[in-house]
ROTORMAR-857005 format. One record per residue (C-alpha): residue number from 1; x, y, z. Coordinates in steps of 0.5 Angstrom, whole numbers, padded with zeros to 4 digits. Each point is the difference from the previous one (the first is absolute). Layout:
% ROTORMAR-857005
<i->NUM xx->X yy->Y zz->Z>
...
//
This chain:
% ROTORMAR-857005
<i->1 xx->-0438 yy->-0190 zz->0066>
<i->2 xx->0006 yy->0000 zz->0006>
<i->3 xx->0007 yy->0001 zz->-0002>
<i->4 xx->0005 yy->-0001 zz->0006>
<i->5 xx->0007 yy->0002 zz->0000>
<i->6 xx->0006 yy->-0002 zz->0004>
<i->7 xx->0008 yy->0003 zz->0001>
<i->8 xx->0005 yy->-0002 zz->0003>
<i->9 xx->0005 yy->0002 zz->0004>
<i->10 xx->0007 yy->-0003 zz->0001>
<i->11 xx->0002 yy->-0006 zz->-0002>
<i->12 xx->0000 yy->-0004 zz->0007>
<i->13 xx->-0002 yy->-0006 zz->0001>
<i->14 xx->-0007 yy->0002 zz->0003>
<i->15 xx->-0001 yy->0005 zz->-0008>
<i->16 xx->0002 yy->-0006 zz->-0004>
<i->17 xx->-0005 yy->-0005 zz->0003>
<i->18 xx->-0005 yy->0006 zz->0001>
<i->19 xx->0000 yy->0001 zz->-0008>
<i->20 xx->0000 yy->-0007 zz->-0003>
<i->21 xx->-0007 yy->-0001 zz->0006>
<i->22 xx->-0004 yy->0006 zz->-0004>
<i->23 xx->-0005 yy->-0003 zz->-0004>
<i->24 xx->-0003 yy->0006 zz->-0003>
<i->25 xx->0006 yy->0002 zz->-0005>
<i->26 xx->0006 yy->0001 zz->0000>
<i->27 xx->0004 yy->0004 zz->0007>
<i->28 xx->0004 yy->0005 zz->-0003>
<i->29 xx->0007 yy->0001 zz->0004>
<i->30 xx->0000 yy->0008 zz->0001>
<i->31 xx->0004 yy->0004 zz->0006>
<i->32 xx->-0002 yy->0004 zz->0006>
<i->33 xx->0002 yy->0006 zz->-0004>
<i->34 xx->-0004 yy->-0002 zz->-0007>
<i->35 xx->-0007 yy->-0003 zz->0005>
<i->36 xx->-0003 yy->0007 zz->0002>
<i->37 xx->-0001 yy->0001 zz->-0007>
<i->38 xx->-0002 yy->-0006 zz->-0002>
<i->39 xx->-0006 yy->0000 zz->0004>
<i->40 xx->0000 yy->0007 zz->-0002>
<i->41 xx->-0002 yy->-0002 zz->-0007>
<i->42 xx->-0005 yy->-0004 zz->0001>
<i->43 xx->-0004 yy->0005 zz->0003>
<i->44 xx->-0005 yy->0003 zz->-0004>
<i->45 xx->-0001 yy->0007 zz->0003>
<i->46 xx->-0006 yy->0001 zz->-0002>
<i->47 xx->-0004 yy->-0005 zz->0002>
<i->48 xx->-0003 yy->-0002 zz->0007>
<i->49 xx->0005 yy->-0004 zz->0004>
<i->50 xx->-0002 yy->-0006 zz->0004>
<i->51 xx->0006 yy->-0003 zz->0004>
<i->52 xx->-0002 yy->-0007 zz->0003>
<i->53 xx->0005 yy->-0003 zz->0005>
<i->54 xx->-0002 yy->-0006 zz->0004>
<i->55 xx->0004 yy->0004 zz->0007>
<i->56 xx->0002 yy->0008 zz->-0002>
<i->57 xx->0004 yy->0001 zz->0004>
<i->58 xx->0006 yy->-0003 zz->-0003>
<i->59 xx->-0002 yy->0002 zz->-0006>
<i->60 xx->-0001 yy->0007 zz->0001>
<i->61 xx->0007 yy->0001 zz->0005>
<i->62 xx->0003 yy->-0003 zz->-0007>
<i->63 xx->-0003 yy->0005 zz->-0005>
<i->64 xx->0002 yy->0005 zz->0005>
<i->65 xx->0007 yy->-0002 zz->0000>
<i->66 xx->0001 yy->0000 zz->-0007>
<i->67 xx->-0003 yy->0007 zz->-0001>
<i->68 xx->-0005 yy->-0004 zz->-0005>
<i->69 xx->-0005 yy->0006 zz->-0002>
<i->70 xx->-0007 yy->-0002 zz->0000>
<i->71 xx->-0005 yy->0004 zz->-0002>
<i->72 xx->-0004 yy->0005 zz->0005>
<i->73 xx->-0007 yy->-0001 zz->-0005>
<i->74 xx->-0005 yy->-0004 zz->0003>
<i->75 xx->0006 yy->-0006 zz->0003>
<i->76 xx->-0004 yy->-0005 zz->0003>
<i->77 xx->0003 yy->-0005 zz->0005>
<i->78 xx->-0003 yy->-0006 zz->0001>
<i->79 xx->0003 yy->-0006 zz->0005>
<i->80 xx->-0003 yy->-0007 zz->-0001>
<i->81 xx->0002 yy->-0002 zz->0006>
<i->82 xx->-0005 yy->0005 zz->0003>
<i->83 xx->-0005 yy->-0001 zz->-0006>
<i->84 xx->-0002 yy->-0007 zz->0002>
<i->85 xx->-0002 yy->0000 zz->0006>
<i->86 xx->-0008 yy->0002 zz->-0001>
<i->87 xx->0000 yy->-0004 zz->-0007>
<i->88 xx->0002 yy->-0006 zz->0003>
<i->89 xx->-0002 yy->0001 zz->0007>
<i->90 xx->0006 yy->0000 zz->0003>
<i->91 xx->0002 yy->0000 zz->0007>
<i->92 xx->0008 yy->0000 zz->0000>
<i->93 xx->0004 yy->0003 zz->-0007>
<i->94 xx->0002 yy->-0005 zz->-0005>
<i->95 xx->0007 yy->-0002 zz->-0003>
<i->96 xx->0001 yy->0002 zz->-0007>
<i->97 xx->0000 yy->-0008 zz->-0001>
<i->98 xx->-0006 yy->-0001 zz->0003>
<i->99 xx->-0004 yy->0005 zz->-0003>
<i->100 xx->0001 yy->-0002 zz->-0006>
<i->101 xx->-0002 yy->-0008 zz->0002>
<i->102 xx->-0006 yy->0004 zz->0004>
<i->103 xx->-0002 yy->0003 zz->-0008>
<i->104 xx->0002 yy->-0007 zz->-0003>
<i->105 xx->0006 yy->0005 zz->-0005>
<i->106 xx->0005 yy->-0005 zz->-0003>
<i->107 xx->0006 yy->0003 zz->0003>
<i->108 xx->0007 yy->-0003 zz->0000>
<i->109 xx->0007 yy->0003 zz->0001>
<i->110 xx->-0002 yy->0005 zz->0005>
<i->111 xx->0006 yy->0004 zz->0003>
<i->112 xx->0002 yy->0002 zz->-0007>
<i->113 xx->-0002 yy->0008 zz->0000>
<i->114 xx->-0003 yy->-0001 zz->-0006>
<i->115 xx->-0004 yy->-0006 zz->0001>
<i->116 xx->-0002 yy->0004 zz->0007>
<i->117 xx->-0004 yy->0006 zz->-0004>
<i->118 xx->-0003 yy->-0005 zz->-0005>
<i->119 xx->-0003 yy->-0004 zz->0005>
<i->120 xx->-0002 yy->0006 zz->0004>
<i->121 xx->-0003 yy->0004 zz->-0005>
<i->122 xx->-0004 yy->-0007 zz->-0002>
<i->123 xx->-0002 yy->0000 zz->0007>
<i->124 xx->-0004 yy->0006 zz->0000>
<i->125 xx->-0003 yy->-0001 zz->-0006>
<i->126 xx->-0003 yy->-0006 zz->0003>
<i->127 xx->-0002 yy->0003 zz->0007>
<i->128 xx->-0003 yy->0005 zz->-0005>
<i->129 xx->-0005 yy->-0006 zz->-0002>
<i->130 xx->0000 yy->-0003 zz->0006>
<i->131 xx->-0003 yy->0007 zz->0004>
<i->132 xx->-0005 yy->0000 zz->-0006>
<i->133 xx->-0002 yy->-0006 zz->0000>
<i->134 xx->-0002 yy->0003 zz->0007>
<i->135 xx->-0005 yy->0005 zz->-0002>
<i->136 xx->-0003 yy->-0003 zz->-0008>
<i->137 xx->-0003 yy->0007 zz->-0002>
<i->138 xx->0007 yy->0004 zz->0001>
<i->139 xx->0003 yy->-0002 zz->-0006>
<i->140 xx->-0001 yy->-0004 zz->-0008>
<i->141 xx->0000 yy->-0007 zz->0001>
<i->142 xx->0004 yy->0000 zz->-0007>
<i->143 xx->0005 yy->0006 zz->0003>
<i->144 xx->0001 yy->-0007 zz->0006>
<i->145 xx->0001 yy->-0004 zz->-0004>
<i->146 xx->0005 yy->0002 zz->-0004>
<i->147 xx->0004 yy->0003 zz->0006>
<i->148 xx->0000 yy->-0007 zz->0003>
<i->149 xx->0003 yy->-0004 zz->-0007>
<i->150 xx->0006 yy->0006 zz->0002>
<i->151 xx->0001 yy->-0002 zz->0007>
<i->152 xx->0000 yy->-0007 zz->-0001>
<i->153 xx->0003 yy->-0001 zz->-0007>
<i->154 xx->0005 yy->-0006 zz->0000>
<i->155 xx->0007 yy->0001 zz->0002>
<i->156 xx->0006 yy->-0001 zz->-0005>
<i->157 xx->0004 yy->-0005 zz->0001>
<i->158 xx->0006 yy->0000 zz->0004>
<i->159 xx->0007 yy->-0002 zz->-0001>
<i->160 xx->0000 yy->-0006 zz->0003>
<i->161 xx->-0008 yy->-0002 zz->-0003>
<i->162 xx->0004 yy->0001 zz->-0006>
<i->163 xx->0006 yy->-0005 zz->0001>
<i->164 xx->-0003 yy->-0004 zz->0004>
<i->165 xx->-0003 yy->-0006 zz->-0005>
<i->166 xx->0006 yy->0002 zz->-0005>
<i->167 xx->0005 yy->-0001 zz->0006>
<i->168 xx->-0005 yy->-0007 zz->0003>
<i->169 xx->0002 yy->-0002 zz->-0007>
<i->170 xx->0007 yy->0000 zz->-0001>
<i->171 xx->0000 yy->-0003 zz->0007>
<i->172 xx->-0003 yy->-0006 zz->-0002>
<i->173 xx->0003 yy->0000 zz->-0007>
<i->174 xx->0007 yy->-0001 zz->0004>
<i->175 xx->-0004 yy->-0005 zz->0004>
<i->176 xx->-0002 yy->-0003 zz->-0006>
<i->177 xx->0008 yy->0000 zz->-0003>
<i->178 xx->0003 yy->-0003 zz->0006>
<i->179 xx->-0005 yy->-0007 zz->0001>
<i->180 xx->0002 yy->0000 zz->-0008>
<i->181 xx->0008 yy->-0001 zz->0002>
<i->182 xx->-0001 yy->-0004 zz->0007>
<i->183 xx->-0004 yy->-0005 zz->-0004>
<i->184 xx->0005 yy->0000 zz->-0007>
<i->185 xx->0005 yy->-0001 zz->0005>
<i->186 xx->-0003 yy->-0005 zz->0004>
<i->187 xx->-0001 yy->-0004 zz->-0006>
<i->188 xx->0008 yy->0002 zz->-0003>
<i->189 xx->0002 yy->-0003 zz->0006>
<i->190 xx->-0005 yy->-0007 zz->-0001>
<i->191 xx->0003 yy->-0001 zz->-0006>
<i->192 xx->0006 yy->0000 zz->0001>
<i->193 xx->0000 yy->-0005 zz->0006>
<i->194 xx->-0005 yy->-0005 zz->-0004>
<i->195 xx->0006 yy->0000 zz->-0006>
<i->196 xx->0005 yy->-0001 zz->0006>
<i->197 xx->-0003 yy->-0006 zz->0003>
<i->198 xx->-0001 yy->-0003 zz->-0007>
<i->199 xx->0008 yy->0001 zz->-0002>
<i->200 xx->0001 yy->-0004 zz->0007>
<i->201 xx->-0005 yy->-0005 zz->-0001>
<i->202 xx->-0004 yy->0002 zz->0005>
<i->203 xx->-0007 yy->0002 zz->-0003>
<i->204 xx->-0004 yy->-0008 zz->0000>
<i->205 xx->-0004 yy->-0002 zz->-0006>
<i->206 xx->-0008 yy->0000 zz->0000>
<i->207 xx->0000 yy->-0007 zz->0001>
<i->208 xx->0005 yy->-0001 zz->0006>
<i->209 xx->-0004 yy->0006 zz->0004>
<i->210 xx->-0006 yy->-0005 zz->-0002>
<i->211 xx->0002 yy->-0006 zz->0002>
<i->212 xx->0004 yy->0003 zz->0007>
<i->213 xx->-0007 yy->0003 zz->0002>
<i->214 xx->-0004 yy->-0007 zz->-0001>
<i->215 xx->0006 yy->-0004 zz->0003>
<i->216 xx->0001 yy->-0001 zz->0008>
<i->217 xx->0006 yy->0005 zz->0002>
<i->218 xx->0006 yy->-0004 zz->0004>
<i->219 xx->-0002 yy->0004 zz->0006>
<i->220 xx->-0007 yy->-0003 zz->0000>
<i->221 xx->0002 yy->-0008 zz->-0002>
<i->222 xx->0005 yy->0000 zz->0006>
<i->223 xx->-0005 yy->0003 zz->0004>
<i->224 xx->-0004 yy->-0005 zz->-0001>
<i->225 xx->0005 yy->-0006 zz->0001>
<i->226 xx->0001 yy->0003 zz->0007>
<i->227 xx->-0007 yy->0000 zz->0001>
<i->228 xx->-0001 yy->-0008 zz->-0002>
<i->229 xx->0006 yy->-0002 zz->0004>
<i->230 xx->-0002 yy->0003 zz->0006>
<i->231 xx->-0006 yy->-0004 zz->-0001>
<i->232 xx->0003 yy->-0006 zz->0001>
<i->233 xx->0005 yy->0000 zz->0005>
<i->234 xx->-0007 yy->0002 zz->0005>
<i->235 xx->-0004 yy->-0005 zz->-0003>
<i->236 xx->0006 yy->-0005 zz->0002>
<i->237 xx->0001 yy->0003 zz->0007>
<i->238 xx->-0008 yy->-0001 zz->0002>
<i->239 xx->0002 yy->-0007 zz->-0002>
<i->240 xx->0005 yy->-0001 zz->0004>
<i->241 xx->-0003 yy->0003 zz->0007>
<i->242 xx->-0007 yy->-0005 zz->-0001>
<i->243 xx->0004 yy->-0006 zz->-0001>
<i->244 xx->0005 yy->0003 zz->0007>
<i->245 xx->-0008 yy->0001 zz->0003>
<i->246 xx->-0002 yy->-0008 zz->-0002>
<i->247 xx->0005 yy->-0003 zz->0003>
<i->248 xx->0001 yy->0003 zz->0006>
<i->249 xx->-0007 yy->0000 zz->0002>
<i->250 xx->-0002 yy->-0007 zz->-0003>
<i->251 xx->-0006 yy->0002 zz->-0004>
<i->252 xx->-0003 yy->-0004 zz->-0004>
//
């Protein structure tokens, strides 16, 4: 039901990001010389014509420079940024973004010529409901109805929406691959010295691994020898100072 178009002017950096964040079609590259007929060309000279801006001024001052040849006949001009204060009773003017927040419009990629106009078309559509909502007699309720399903139509996805689970993916694929070369390496490598303790006779036998868990280690028998020993020598020297204590005071 709205069909929205882009050009592009220039190859800057600033064109280039412009043209691959329109989500409404294709941007067309043009130049300055070809944009005035263009437009042009999109305008139906027999038809009423209603120029919606979100802030005119600019928009205008541009036209004018441009020399875009508007049609006289029943011109409208209408600015949302105005258009929203009695349907949302507002105090100060909204943003572009925060109108379309305000009319829960999905919106995305602002700033992109082409995106801006679409947003702001949908927009007046909606403060169109909104201010019918207001006075329930002063229009269909089917008419409402169908222009708020345009207003707050789903968005088309954009760029990075679209790579993103693709991207997500393929970074956990690498992810994936690489734990799988660690751990085969991990693996290579304890092979290779298993195979290197058993050339050198290093590797124990079941058995013997066994049989040194159950057995006391050396450490642990010389300890307790050392253990014992001090036993007796303090057993012998309590001995010894008793008997010095009975004969020099006579006890009986």
């Amino acid at each position: 039901m709205i069909t929205s178009h882009q050009f592009t002017v220039g190859n800057s950096r600033y064109s280039r990001r412009a043209s691959n964040r329109f989500l409404f079609g294709t941007s067309q590259p043009t130049t300055i010389e070809e944009l005035k007929s263009k437009v042009e060309a999109l305008i139906d000279a027999d038809r009423d014509i209603v120029l919606v801006s979100h802030g005119t001024s600019s928009d205008l001052k541009i036209i004018h420079q441009l020399s875009i040849n508007l049609p006289n006949r029943s011109l409208y001009i209408v600015d949302t940024n105005k258009a929203a204060q009695f349907p949302l009773q507002l105090y100060y003017r909204y943003g572009l973004e925060k109108l379309l927040d305000a009319l829960q419009i999905p919106f995305a990629n602002l700033h992109a010529a082409g995106n801006d106009a679409r947003f702001c078309l949908q927009a007046l559509l909606m403060l169109v409901v909104r201010d019918a909502e207001r006075q329930p007699l002063s229009c269909s309720e089917a008419l409402i109805h169908l222009l708020k399903d345009v207003a707050q139509q789903p968005r088309p996805s954009t760029a990075g929406e679209i790579q993103g689970p693709i991207h997500e993916a393929d970074r956990q694929a690498k992810i994936d691959q690489k734990a799988r070369r660690i751990e085969k390496r991990a693996a290579k490598r304890q092979r290779k010295l298993l195979q290197r303790a058993e050339r050198e006779g290093k590797v124990p036998h079941t058995e013997e691994m066994e049989a040194s868990d159950d057995a006391p280690s050396q450490a642990q028998f010389d300890e307790g020898v050392a253990i014992s020993s001090t036993h007796v020598i303090w057993l012998v020297c309590a001995v010894y100072t008793m008997c010095q204590l009975w004969r020099k005071f006579g006890w009986k």
